[in-house]
C-alpha positions as CSV (number, residue, x, y, z in Angstrom):
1,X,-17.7,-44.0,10.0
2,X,-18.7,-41.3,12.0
3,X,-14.9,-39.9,12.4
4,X,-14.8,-40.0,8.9
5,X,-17.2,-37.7,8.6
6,X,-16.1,-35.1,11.3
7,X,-12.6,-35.2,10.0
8,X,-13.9,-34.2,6.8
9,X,-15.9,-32.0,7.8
10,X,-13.3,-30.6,9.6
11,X,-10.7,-30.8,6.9
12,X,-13.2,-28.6,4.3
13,X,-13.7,-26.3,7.1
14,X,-9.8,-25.6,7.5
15,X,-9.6,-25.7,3.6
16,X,-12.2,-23.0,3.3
17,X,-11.0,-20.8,6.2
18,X,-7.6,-21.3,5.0
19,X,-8.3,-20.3,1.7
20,X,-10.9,-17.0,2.7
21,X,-8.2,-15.6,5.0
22,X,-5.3,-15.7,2.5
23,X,-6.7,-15.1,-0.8
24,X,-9.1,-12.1,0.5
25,X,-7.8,-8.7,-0.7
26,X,-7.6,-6.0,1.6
27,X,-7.2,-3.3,-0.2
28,X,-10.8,-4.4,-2.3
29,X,-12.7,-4.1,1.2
30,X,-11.4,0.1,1.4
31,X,-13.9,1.7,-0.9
32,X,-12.1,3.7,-4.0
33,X,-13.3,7.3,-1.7
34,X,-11.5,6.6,1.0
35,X,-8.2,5.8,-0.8
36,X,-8.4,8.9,-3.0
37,X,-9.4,11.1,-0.1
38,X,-6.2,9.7,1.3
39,X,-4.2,9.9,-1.6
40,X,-5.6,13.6,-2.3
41,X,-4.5,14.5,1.4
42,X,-1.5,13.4,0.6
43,X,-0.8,15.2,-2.2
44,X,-1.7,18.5,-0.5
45,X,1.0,17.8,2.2
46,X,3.1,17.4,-0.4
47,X,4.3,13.8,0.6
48,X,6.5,12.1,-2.2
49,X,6.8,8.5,-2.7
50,X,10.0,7.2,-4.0
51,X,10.7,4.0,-5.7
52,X,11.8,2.2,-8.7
53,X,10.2,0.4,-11.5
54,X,11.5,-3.1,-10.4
55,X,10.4,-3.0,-6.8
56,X,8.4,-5.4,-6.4
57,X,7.0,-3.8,-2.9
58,X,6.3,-0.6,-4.6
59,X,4.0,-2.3,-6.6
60,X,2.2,-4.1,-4.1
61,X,2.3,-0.2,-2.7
62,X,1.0,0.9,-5.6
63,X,-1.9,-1.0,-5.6
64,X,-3.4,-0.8,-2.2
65,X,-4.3,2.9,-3.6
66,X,-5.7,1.7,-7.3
67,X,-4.4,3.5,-10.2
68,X,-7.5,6.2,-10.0
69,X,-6.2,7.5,-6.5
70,X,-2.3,6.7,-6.9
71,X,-2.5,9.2,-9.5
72,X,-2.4,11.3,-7.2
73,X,0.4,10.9,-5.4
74,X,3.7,12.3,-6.4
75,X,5.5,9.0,-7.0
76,X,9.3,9.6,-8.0
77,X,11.1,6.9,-10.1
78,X,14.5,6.5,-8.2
79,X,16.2,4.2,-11.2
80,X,17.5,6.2,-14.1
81,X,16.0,3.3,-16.7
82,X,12.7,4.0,-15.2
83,X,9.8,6.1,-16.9
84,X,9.9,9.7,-15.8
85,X,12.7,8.8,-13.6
86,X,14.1,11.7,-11.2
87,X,17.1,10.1,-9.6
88,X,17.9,13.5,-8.1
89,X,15.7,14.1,-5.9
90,X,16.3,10.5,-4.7
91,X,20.1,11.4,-4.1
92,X,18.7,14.4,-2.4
93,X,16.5,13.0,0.1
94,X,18.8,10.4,0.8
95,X,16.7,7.2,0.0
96,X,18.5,3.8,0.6
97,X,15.6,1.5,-0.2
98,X,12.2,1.1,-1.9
99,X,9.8,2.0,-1.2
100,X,10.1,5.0,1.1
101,X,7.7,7.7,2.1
102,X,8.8,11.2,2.7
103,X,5.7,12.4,4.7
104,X,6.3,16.1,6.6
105,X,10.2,16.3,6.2
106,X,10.1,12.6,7.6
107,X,11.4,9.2,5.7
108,X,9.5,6.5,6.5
109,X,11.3,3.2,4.4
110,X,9.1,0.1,3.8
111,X,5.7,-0.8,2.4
112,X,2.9,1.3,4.5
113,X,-0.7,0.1,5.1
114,X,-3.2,2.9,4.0
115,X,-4.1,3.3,7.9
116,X,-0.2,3.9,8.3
117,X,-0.1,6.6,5.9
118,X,-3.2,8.3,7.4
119,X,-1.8,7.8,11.3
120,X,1.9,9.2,10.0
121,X,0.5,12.4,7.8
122,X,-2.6,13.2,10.4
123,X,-5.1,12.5,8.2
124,X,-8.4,12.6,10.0
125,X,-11.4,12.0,7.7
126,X,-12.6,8.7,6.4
127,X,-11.8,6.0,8.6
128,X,-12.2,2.7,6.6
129,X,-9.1,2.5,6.3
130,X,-8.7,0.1,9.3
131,X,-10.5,-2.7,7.4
């Protein structure tokens, strides 16, 4: 009876861990300053984010800023069915994938942790971003 109990203790105790560690949000534990302090720093670098509307990473992307702070960063829509697209400057900067940074003259493919972004553009201020 006793190892009854322990397994199932055990068992919820896996069950909650499990469940803390994979349905816990990261980007909901960097307050909404931080990320537009970042995003606002990178605007003034003039760092461009290029994707396109189906990308399912640059959503994800997209979202560790919130919509208050992505709107400020100058997000280009690589796919000419996409809303304000600018395939262009896609063509221009040579982007092969989504999503892709272009942070100081510098393509950096892939989706970027908000402590990413901040190392690659040397931003210094706010630093809970590492949560």
């Amino acid at each position: 009876m006793l190892k009854s109990l322990n397994l199932a203790a055990v068992s919820v105790g896996l069950l909650v861990l499990t469940t803390a560690c994979f349905s816990s949000d990261p980007s909901q534990e960097i307050s909404a300053t931080s990320k537009m302090a970042l995003a606002s720093h990178l605007k003034q670098i003039d760092a461009k984010f290029y994707g396109a509307y189906w990308c399912s990473y640059c959503k994800k992307q997209k979202e560790l800023f919130g919509q208050e702070a992505f709107r400020q960063i100058d997000y280009v829509e690589c796919d000419p069915a996409g809303k304000d697209a600018r395939p262009e400057l896609c063509q221009k900067a040579h982007i092969e994938g989504f999503p892709t940074w272009e942070i100081k003259g510098q393509l950096y493919p892939g989706m970027q942790s908000l402590q990413q972004l901040a190392d690659i553009s040397g931003y210094k201020d706010d630093r809970d971003l590492k949560k």
